[in-house]
Structures are given as structure tokens and as C-alpha cells.
PDB file of N, CA, C and O in Angstrom:
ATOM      1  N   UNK A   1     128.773-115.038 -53.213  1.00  0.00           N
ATOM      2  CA  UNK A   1     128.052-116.250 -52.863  1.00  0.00           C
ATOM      3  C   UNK A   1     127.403-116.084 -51.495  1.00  0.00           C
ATOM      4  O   UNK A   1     128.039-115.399 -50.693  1.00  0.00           O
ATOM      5  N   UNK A   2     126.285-116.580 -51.111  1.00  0.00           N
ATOM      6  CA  UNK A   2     125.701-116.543 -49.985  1.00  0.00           C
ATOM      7  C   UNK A   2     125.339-118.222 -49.255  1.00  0.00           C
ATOM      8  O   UNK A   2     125.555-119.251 -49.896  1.00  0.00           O
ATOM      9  N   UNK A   3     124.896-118.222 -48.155  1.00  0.00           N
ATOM     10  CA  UNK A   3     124.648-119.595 -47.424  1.00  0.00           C
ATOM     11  C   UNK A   3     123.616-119.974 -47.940  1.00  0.00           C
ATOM     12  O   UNK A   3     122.755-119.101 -47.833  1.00  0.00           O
ATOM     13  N   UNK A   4     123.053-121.398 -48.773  1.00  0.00           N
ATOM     14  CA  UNK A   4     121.677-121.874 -48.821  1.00  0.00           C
ATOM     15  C   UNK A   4     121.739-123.382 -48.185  1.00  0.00           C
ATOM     16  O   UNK A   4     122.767-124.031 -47.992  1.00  0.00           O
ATOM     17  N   UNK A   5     120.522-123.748 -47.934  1.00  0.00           N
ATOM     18  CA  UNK A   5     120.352-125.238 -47.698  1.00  0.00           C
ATOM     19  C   UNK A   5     119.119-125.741 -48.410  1.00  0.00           C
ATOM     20  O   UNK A   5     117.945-125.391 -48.529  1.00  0.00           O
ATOM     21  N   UNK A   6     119.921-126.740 -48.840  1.00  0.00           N
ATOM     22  CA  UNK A   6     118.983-127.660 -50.066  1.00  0.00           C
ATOM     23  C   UNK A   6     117.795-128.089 -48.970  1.00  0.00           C
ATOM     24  O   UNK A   6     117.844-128.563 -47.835  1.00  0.00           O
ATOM     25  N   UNK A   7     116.465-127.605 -50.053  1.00  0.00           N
ATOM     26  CA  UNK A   7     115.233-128.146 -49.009  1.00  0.00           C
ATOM     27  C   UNK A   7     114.815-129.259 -49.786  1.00  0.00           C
ATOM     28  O   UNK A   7     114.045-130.060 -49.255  1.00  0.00           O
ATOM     29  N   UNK A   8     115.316-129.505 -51.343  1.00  0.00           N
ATOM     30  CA  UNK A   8     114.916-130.517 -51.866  1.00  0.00           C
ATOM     31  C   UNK A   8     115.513-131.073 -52.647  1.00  0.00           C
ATOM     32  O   UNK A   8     115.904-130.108 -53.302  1.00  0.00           O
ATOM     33  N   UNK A   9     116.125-132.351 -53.371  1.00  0.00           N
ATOM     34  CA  UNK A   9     116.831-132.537 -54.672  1.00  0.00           C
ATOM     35  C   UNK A   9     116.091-133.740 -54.756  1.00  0.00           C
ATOM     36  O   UNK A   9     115.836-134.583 -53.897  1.00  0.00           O
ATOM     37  N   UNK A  10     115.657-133.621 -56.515  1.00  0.00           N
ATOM     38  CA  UNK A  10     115.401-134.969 -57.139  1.00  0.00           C
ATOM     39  C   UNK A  10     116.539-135.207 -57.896  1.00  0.00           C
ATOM     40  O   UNK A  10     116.982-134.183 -58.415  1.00  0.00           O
ATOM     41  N   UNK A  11     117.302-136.466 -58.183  1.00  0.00           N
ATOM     42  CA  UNK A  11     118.277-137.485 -58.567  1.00  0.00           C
ATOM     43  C   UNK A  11     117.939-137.377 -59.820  1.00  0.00           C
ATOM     44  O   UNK A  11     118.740-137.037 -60.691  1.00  0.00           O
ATOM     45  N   UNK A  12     116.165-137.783 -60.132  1.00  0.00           N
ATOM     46  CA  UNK A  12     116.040-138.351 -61.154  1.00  0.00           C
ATOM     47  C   UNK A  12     115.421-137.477 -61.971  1.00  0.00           C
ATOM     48  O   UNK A  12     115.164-137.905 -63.096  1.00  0.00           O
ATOM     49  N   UNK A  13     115.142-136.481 -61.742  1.00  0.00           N
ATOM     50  CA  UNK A  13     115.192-135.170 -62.760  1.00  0.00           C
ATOM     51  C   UNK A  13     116.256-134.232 -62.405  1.00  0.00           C
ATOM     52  O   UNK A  13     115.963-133.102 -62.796  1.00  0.00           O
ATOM     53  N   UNK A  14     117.665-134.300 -61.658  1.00  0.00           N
ATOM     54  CA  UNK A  14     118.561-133.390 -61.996  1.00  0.00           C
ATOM     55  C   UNK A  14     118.541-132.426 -61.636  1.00  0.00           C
ATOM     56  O   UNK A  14     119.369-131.615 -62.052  1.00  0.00           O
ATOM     57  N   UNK A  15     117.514-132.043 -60.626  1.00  0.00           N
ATOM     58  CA  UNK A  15     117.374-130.698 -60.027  1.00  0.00           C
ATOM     59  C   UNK A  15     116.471-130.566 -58.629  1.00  0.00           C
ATOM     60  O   UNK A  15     115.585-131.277 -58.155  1.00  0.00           O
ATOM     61  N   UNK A  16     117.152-129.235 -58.155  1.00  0.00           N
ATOM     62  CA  UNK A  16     116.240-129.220 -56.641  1.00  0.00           C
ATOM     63  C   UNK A  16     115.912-127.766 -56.293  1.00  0.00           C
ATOM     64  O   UNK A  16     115.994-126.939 -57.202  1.00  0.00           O
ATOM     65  N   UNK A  17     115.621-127.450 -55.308  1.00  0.00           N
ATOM     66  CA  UNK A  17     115.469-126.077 -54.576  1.00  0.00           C
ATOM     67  C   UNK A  17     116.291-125.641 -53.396  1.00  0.00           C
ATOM     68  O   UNK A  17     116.233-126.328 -52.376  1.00  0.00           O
ATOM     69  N   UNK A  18     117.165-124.407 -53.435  1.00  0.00           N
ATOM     70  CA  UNK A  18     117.932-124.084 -52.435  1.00  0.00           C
ATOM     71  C   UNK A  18     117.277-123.112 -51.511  1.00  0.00           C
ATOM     72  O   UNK A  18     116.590-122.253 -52.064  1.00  0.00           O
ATOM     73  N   UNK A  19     117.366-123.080 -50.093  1.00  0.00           N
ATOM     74  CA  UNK A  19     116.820-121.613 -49.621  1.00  0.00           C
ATOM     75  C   UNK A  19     118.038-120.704 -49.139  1.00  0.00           C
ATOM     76  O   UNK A  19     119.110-121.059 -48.648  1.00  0.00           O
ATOM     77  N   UNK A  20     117.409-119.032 -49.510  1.00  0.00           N
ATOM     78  CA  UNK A  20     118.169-118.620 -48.802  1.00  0.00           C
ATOM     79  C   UNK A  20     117.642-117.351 -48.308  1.00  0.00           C
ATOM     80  O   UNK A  20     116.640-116.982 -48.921  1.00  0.00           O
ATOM     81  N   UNK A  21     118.092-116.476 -47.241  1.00  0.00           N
ATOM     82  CA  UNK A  21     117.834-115.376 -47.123  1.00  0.00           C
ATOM     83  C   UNK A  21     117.468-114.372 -47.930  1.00  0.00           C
ATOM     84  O   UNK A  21     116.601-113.525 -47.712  1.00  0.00           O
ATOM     85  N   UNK A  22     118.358-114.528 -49.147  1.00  0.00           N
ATOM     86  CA  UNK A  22     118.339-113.241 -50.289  1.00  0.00           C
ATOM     87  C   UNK A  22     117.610-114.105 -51.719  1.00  0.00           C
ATOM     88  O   UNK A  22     117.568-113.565 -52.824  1.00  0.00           O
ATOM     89  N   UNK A  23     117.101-115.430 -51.470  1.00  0.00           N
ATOM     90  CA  UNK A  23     116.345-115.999 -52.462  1.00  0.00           C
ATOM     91  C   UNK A  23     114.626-116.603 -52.200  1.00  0.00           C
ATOM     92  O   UNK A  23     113.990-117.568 -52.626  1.00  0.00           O
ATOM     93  N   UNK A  24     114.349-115.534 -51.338  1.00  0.00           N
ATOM     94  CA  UNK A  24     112.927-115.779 -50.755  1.00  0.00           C
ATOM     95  C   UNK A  24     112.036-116.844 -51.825  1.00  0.00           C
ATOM     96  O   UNK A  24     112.041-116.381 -52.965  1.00  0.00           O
ATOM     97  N   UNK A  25     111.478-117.809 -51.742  1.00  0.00           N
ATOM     98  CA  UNK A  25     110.607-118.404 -52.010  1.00  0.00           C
ATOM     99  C   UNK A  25     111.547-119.616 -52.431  1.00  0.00           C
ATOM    100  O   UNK A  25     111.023-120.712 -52.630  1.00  0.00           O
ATOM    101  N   UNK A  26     112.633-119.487 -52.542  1.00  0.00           N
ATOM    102  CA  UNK A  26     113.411-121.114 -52.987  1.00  0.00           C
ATOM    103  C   UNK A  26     114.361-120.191 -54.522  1.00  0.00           C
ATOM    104  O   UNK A  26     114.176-119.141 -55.136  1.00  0.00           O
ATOM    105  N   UNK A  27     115.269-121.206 -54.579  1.00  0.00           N
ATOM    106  CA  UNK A  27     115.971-120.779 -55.851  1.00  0.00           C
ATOM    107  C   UNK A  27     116.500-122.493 -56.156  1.00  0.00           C
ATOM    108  O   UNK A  27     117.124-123.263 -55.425  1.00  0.00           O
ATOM    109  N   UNK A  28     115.737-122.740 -58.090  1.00  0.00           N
ATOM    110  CA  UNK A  28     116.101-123.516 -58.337  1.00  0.00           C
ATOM    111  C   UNK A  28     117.600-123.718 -58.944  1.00  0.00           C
ATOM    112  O   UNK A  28     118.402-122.880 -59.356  1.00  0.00           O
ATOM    113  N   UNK A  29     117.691-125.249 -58.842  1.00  0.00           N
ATOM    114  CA  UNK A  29     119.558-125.343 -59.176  1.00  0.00           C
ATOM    115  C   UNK A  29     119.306-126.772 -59.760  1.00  0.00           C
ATOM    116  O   UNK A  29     118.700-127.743 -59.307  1.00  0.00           O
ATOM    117  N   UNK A  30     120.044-126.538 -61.029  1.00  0.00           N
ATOM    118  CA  UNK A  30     120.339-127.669 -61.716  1.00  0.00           C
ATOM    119  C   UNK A  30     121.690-128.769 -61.524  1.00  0.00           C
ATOM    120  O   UNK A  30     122.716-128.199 -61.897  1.00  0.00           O
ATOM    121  N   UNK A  31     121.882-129.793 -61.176  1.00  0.00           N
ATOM    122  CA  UNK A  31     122.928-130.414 -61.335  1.00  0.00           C
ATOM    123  C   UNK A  31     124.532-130.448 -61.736  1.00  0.00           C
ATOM    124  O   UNK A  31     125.600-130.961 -61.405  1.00  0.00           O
ATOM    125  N   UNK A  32     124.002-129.632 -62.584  1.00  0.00           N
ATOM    126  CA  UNK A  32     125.398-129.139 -63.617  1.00  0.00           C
ATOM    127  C   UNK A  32     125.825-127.837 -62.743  1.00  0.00           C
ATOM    128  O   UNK A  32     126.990-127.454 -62.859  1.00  0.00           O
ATOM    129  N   UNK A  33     125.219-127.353 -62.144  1.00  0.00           N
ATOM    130  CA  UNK A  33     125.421-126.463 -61.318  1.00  0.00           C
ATOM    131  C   UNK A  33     126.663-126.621 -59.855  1.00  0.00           C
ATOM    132  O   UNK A  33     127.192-125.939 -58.978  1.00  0.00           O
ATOM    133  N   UNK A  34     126.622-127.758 -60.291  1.00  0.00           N
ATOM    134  CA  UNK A  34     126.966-128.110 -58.600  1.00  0.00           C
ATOM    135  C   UNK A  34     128.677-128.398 -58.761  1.00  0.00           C
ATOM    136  O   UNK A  34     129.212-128.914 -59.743  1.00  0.00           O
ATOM    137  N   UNK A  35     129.214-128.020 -57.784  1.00  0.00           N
ATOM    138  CA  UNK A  35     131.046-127.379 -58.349  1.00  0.00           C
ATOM    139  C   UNK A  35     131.661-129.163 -57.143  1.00  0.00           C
ATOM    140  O   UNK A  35     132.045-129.221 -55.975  1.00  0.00           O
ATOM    141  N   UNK A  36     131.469-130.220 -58.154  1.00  0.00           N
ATOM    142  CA  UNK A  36     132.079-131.573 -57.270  1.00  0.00           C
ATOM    143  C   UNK A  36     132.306-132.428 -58.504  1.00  0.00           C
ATOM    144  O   UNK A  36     131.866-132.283 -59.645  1.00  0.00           O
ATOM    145  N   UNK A  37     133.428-133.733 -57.782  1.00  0.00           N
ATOM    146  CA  UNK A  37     133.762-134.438 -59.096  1.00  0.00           C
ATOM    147  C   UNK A  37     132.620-135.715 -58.772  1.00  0.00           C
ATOM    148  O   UNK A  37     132.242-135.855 -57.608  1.00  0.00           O
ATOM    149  N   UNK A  38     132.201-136.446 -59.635  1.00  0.00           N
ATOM    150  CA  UNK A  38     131.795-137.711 -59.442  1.00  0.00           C
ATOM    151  C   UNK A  38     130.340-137.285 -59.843  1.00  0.00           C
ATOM    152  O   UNK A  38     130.165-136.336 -60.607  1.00  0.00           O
ATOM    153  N   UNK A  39     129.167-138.096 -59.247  1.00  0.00           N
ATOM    154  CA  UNK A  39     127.597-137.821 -59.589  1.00  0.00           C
ATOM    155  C   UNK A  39     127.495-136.796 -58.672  1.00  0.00           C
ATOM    156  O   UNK A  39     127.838-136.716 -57.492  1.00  0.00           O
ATOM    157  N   UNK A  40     126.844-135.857 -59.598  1.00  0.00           N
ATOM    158  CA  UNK A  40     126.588-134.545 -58.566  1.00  0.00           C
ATOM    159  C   UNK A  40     125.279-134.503 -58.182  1.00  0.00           C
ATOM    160  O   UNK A  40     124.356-134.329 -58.978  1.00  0.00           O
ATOM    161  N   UNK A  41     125.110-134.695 -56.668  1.00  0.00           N
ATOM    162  CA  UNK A  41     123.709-134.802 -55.823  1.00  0.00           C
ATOM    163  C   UNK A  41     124.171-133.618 -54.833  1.00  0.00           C
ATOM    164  O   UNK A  41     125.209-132.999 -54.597  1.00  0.00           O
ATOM    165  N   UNK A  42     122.830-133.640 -54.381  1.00  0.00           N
ATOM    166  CA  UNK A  42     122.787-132.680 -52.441  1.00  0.00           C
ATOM    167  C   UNK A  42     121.654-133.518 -51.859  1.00  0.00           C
ATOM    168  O   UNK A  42     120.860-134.293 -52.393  1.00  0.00           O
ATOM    169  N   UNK A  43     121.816-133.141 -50.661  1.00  0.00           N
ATOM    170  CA  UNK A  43     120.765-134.272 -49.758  1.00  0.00           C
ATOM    171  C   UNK A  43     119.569-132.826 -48.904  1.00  0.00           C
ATOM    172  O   UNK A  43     120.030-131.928 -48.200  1.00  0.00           O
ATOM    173  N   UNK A  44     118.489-132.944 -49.143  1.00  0.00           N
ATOM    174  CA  UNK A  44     118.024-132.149 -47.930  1.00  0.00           C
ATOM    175  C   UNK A  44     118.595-131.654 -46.457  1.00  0.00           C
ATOM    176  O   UNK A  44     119.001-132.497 -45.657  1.00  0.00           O
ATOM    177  N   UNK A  45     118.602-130.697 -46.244  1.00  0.00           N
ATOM    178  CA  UNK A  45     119.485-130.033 -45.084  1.00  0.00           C
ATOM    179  C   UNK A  45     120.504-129.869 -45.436  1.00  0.00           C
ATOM    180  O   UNK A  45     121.080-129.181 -44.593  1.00  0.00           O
ATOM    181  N   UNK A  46     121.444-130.217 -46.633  1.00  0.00           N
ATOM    182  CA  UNK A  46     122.873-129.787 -46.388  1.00  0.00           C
ATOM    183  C   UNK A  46     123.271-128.145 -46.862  1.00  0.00           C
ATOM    184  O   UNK A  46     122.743-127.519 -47.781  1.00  0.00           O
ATOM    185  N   UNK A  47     123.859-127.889 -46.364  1.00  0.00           N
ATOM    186  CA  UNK A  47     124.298-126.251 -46.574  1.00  0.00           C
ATOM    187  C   UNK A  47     125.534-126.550 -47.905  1.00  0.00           C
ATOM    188  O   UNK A  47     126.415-127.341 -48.239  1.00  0.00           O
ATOM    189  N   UNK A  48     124.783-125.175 -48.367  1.00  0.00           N
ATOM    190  CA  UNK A  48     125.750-124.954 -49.478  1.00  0.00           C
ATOM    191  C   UNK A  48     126.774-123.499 -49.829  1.00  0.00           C
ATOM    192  O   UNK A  48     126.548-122.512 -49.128  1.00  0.00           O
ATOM    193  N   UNK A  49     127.603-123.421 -50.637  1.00  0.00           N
ATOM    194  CA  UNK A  49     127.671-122.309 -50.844  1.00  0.00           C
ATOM    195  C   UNK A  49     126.933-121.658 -52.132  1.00  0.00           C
ATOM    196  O   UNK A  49     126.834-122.575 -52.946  1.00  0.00           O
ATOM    197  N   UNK A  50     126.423-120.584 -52.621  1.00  0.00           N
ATOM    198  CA  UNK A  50     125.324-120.566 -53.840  1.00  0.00           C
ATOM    199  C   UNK A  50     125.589-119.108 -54.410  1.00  0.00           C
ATOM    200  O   UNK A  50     125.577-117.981 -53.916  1.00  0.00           O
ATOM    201  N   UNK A  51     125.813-119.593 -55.573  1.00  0.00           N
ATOM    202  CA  UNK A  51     125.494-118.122 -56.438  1.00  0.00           C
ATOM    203  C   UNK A  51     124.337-118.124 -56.906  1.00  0.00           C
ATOM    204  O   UNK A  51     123.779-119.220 -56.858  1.00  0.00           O
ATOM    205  N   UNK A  52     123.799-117.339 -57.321  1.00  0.00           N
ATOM    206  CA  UNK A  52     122.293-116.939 -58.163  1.00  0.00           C
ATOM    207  C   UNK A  52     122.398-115.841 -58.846  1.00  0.00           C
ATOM    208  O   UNK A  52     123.377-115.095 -58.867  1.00  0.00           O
ATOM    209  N   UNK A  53     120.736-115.636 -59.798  1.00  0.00           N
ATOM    210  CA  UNK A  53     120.526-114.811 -60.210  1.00  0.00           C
ATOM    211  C   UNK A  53     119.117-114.701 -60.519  1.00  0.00           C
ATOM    212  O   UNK A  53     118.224-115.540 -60.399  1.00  0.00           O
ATOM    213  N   UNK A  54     119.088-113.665 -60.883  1.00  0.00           N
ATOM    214  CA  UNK A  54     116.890-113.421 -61.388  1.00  0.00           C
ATOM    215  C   UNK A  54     116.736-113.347 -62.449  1.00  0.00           C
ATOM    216  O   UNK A  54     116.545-112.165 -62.734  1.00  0.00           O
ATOM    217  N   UNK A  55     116.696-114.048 -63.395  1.00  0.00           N
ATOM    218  CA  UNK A  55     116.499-113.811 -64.482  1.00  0.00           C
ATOM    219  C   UNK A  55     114.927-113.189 -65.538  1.00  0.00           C
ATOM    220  O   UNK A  55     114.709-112.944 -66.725  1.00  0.00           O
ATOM    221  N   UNK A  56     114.071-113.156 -64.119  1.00  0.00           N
ATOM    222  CA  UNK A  56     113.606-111.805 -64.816  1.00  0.00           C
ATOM    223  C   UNK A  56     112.387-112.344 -65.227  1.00  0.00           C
ATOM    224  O   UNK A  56     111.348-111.692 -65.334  1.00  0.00           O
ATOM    225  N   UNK A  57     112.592-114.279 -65.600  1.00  0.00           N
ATOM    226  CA  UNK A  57     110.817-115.212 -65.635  1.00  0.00           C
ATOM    227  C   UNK A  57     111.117-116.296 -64.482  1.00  0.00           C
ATOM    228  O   UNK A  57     112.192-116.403 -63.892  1.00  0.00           O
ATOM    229  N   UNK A  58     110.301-116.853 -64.332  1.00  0.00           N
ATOM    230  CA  UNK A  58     110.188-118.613 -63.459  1.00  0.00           C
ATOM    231  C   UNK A  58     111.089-119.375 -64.380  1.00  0.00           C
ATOM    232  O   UNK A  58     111.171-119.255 -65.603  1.00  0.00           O
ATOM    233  N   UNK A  59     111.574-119.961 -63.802  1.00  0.00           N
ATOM    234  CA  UNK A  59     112.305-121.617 -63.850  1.00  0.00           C
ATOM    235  C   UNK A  59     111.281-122.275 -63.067  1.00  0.00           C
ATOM    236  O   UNK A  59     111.124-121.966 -61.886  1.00  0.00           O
ATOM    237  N   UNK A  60     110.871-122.787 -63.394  1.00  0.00           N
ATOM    238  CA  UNK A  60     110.048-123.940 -63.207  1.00  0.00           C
ATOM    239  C   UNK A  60     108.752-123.505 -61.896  1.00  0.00           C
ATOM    240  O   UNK A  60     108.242-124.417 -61.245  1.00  0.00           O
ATOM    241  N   UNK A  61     108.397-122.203 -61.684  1.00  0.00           N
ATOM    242  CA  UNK A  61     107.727-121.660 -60.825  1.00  0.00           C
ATOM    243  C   UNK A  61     108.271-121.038 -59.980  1.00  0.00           C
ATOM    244  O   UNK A  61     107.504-120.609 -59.118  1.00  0.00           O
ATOM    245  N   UNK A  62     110.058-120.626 -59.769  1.00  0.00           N
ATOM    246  CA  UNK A  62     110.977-119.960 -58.756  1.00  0.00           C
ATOM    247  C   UNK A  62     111.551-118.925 -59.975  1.00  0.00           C
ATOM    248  O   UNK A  62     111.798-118.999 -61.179  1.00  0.00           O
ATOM    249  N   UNK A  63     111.616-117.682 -58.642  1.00  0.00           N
ATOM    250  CA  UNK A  63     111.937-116.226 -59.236  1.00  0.00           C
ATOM    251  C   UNK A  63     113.717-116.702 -59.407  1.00  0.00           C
ATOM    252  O   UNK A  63     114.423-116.148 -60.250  1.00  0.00           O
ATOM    253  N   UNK A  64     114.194-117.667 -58.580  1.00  0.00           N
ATOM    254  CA  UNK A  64     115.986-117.362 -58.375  1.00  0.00           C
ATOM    255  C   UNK A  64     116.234-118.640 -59.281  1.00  0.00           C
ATOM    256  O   UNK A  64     115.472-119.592 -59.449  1.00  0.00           O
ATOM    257  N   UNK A  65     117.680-118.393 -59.905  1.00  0.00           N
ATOM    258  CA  UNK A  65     118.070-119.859 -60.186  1.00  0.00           C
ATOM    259  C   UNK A  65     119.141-119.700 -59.753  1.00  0.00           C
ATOM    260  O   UNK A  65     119.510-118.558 -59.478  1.00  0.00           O
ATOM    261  N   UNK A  66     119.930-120.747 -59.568  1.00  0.00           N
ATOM    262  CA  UNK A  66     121.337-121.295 -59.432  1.00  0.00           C
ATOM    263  C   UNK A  66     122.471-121.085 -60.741  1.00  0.00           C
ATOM    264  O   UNK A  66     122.170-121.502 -61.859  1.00  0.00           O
ATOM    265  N   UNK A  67     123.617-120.494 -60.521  1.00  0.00           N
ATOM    266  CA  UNK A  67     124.857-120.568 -61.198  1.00  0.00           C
ATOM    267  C   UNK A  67     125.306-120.882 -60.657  1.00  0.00           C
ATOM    268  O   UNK A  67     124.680-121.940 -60.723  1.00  0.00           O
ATOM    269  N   UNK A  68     126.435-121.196 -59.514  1.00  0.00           N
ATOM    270  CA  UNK A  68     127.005-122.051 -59.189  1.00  0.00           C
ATOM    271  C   UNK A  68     126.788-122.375 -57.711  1.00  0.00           C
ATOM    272  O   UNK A  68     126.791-121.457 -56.890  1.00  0.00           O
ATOM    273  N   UNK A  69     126.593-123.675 -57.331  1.00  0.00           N
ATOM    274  CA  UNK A  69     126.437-124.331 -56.512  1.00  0.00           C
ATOM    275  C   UNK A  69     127.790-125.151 -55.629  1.00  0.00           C
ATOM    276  O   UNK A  69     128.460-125.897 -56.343  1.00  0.00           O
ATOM    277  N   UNK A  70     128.163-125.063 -54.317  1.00  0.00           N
ATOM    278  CA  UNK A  70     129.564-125.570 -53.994  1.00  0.00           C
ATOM    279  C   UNK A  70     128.909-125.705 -52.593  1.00  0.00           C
ATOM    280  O   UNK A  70     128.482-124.884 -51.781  1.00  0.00           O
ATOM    281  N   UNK A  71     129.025-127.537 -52.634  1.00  0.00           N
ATOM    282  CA  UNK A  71     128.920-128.487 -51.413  1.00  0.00           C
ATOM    283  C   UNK A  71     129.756-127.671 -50.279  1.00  0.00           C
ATOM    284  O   UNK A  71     130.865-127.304 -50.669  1.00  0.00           O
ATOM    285  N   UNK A  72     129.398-127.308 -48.883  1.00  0.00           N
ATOM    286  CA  UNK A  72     130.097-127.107 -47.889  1.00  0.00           C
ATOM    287  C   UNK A  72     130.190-128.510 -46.858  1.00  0.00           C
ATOM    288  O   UNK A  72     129.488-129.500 -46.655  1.00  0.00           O
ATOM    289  N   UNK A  73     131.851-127.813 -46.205  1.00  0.00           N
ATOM    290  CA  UNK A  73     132.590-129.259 -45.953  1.00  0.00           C
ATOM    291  C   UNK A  73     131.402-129.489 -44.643  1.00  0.00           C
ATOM    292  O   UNK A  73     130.882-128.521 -44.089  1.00  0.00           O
ATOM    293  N   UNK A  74     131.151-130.624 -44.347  1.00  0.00           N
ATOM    294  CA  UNK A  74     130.097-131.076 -43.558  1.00  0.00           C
ATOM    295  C   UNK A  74     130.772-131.074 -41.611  1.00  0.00           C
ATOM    296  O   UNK A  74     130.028-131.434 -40.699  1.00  0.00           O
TER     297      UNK A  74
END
């Protein structure tokens, strides 16, 4: 897992963009992704912990996506 910080999350489509060093241009992450109990959100700026991968086409215009996503303690 590496450090990202959410530069964006929409609520109401379930998904956002993480940055990171080793995910140049953004890596998208879906909701379901995200390792918390209750409604799973992130807020812009918060740091995360992030797995990824390349799967090789775009998700939604990003080379990286998200496998697992884990809120860091603030």
C-alpha cells in the first residue's frame, strides 16, 4: 500500500480520484473500495492508505484504479 490523498469524491456517484506518487495522473476508487463501517465517503485532502493496480485500459479516463482503500487516522 502506498500514501494517497483524495483530490476528489462524489457521494452521489460513488466514486473519486486518489493521488499518488506511484499513480501519476490520479487513480480512480470506487466506494466499495473503501475498508470502513457505516456510509463509505472521503473528503478532499484526506490521506489515505491505497492499494492499486493498472489494469491495462481507463476507468473512466485514469490509467490506476483502486483495490483497497483504508481511511488514515486523522
Amino acid at each position: 500500500m502506498v500514501i494517497a490523498t483524495v483530490r476528489e469524491w462524489r457521494d452521489e456517484e460513488g466514486w473519486g480520484v486518489l493521488d499518488s506518487d506511484e499513480t501519476p495522473g490520479g487513480c480512480w476508487g470506487h466506494y466499495s473500495h473503501i475498508q470502513m463501517a457505516g456510509f463509505r465517503t472521503l473528503s478532499p485532502g484526506q490521506l489515505v492508505d491505497l492499494q492499486w493496480e493498472a489494469p491495462g485500459f481507463p476507468q473512466d479516463g485514469y490509467d490506476y484504479r483502486a483495490l483497497n482503500i483504508v481511511p488514515r487516522p486523522a
